[in-house]
py3Dmol code that shows the C-alpha trace and the ligand (Angstrom):
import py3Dmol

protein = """\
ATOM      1  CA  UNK A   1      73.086  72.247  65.952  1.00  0.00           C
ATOM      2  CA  UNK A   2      73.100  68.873  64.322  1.00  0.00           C
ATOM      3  CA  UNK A   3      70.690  66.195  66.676  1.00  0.00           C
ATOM      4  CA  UNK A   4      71.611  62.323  66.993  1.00  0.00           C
ATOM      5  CA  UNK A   5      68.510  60.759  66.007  1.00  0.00           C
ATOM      6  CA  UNK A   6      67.343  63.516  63.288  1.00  0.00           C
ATOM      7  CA  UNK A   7      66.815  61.423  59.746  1.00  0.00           C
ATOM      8  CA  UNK A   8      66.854  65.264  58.066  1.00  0.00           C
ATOM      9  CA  UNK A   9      70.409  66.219  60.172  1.00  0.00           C
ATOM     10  CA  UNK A  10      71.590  62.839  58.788  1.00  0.00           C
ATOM     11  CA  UNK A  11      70.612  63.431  55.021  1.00  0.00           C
ATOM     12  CA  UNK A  12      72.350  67.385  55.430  1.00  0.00           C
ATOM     13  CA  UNK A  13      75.559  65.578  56.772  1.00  0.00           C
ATOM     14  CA  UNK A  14      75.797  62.957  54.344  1.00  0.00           C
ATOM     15  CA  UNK A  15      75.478  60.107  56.089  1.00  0.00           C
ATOM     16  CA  UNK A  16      71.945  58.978  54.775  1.00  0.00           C
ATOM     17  CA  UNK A  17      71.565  60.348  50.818  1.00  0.00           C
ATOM     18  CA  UNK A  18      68.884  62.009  48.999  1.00  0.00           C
ATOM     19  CA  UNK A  19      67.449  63.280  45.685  1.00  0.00           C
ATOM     20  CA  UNK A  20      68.945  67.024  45.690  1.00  0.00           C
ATOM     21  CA  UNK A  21      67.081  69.468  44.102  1.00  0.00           C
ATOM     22  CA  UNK A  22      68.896  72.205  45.421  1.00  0.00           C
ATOM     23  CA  UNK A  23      71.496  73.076  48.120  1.00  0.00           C
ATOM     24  CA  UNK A  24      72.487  76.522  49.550  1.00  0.00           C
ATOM     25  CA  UNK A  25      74.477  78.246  52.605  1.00  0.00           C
ATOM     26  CA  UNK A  26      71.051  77.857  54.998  1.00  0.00           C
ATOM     27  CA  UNK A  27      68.818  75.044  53.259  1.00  0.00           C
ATOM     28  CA  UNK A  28      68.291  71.989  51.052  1.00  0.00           C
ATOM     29  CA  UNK A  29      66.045  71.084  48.696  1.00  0.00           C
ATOM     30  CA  UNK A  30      65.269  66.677  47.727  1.00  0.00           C
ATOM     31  CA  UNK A  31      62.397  64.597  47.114  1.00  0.00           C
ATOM     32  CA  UNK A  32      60.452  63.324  49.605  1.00  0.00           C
ATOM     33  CA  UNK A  33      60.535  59.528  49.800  1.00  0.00           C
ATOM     34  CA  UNK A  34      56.987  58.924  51.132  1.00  0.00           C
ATOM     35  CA  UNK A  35      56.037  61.511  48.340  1.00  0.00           C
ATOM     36  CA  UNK A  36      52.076  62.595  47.847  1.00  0.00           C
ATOM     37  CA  UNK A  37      52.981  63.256  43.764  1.00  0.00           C
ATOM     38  CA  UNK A  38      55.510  62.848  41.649  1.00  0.00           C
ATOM     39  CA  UNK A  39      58.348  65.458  42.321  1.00  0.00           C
ATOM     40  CA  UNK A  40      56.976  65.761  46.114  1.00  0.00           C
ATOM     41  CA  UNK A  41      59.749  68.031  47.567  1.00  0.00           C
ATOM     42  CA  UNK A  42      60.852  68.751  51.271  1.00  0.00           C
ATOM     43  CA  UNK A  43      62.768  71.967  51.929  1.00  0.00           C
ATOM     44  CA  UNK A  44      64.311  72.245  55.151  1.00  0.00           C
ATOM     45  CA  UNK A  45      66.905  74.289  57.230  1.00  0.00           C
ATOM     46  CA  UNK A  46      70.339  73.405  57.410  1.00  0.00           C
ATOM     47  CA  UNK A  47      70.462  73.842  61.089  1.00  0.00           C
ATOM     48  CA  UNK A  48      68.115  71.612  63.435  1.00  0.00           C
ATOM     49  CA  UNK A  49      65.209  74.011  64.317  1.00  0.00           C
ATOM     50  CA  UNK A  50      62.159  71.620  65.293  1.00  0.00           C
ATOM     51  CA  UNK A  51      59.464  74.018  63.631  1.00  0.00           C
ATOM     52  CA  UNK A  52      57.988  77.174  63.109  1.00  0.00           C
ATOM     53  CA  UNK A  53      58.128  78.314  66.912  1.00  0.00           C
ATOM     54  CA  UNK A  54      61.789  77.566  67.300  1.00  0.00           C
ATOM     55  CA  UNK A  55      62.877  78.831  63.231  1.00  0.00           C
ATOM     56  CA  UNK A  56      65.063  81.704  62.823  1.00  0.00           C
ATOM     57  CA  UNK A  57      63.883  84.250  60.326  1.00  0.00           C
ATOM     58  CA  UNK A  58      66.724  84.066  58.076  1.00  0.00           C
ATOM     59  CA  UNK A  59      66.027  80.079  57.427  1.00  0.00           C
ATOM     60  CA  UNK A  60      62.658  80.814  57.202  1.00  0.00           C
ATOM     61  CA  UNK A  61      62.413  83.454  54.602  1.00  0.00           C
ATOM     62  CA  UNK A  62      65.103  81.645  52.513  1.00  0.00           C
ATOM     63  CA  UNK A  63      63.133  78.505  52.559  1.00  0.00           C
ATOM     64  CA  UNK A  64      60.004  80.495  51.858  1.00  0.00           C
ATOM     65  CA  UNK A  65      62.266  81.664  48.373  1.00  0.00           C
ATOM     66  CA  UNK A  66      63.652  78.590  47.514  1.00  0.00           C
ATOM     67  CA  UNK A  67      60.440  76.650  47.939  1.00  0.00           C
ATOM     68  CA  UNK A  68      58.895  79.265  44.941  1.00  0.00           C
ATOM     69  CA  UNK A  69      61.915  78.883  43.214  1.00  0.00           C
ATOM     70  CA  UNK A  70      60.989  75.079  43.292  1.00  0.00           C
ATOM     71  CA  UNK A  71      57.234  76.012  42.267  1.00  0.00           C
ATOM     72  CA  UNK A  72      58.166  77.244  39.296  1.00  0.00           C
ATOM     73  CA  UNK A  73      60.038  75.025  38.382  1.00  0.00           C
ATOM     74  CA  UNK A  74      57.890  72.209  39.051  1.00  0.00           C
ATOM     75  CA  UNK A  75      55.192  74.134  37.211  1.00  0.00           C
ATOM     76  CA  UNK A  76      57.321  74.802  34.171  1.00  0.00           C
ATOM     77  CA  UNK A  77      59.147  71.569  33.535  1.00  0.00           C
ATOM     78  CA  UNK A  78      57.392  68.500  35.084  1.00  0.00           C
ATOM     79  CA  UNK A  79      54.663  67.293  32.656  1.00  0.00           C
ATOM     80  CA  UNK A  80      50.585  67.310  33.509  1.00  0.00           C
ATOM     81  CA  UNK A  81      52.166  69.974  36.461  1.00  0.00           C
ATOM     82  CA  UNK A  82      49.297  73.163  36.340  1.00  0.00           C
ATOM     83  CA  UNK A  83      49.289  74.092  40.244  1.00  0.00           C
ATOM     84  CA  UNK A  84      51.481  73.526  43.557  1.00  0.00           C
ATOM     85  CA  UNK A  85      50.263  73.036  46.865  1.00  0.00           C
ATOM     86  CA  UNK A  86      53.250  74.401  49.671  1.00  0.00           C
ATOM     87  CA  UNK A  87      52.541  73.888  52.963  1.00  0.00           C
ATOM     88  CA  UNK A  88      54.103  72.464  56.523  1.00  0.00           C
ATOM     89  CA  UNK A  89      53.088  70.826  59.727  1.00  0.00           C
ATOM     90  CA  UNK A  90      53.994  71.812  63.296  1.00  0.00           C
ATOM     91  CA  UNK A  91      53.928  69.437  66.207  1.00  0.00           C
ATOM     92  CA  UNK A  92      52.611  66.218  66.720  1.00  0.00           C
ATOM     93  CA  UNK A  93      49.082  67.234  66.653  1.00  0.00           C
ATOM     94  CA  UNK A  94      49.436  68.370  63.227  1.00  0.00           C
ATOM     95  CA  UNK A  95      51.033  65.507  61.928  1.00  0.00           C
ATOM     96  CA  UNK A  96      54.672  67.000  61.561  1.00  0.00           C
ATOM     97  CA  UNK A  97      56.140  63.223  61.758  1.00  0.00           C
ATOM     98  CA  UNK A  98      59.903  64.674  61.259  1.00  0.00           C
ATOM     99  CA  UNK A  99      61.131  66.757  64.223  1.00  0.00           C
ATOM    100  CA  UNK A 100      63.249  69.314  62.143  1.00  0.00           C
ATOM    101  CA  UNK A 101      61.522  71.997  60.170  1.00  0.00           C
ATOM    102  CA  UNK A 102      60.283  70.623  56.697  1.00  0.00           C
ATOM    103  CA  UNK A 103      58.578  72.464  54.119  1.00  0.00           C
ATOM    104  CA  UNK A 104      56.455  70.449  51.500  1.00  0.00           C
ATOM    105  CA  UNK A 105      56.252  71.344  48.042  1.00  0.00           C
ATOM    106  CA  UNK A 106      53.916  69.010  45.939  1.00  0.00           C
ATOM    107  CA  UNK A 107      53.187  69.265  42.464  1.00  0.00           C
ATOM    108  CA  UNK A 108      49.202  68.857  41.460  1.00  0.00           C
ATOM    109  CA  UNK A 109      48.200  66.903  38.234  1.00  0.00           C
ATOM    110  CA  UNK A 110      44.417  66.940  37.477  1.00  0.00           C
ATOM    111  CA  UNK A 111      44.648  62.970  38.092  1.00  0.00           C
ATOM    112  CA  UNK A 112      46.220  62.638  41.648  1.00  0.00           C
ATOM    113  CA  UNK A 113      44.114  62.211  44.893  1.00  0.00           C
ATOM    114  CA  UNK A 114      45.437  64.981  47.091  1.00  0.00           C
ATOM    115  CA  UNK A 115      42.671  66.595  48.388  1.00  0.00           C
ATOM    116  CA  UNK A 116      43.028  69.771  50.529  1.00  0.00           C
ATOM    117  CA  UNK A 117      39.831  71.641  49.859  1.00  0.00           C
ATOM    118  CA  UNK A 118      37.369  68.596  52.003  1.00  0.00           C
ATOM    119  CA  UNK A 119      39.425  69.469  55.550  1.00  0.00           C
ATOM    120  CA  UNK A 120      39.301  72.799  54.861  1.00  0.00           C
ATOM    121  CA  UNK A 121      35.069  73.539  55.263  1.00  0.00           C
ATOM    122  CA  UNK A 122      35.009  70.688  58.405  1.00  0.00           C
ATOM    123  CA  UNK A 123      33.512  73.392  60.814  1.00  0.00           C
ATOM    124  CA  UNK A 124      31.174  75.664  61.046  1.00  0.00           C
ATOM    125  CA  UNK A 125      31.279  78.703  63.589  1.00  0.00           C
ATOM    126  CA  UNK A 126      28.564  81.142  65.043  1.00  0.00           C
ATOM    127  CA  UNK A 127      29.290  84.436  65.134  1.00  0.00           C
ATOM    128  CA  UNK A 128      30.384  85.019  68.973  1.00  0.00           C
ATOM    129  CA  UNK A 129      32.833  82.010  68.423  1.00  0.00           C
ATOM    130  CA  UNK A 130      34.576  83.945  65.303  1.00  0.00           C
ATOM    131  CA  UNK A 131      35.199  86.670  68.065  1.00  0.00           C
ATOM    132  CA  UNK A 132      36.454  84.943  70.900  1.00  0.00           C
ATOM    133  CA  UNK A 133      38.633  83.352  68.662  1.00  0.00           C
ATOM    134  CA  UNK A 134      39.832  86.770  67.391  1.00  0.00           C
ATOM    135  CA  UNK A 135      40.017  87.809  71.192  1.00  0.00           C
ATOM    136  CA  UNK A 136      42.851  84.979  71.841  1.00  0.00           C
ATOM    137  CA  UNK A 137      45.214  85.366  68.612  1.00  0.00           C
ATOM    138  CA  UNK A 138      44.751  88.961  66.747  1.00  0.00           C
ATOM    139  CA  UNK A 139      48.149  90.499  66.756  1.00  0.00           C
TER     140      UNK A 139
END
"""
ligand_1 = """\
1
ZN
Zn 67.500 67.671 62.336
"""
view = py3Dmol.view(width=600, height=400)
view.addModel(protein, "pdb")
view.setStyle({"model": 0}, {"cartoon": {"style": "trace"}})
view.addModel(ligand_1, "xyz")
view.setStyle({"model": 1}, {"stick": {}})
view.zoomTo()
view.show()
């Protein structure tokens, strides 16, 4: 279901354009325009699904295709290009700035300033935390 105010519903409806990189039945590919790299690509349902707790798994899994589809191609044909770094945000709190389901594909050069790795070690947990936290989420 398209939304009014969605800039993403807007692009897949033609009535803002984009950079395609690829278009299918359930998604489409373009570059971002506030990109972290050159070739910086956003993959996102068709339909308006907010994020990963509202996503059906057929958009999902497709997207999850297509974006490795994209890797590969990034890695294989855009110069300086050795790794990818795929990932996606969900709610406010984690930055997701877009309200429709968006996943980022960004090619890595040895020279850019994307750095993942430094949020990654921020915390450090004892022992009894590692379990309670288990307690709460293990499927
Ligand atoms: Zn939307």
């Amino acid at each position: 279901m398209k939304q009014e105010n969605c800039v993403f519903c807007k692009i897949i409806n033609k009535e803002l354009p984009c950079y395609k990189v690829y278009e299918d039945d359930l998604v489409l590919a373009f570059l971002s325009i506030g990109p972290a790299s050159l070739g910086h690509t956003l993959v996102i349902p068709k339909e308006h699904y907010e994020n990963i707790f509202d996503i059906e798994e057929e958009a999902l899994k497709r997207i999850a295709e297509v974006s490795k589809k994209i890797a590969i191609q990034m890695k294989n044909n855009l110069e300086d290009v050795y790794g990818i770094t795929i990932f996606q945000s969900n709610g406010r709190t984690a930055e997701q700035e877009v309200m429709h389901y968006h996943m980022h594909v960004i090619p890595r050069r040895e020279s850019d300033n994307f750095r993942i790795n430094s949020c990654l070690k921020s915390i450090k947990l004892e022992d009894n935390q590692f379990k309670s936290i288990l307690d709460k989420i293990r499927l």
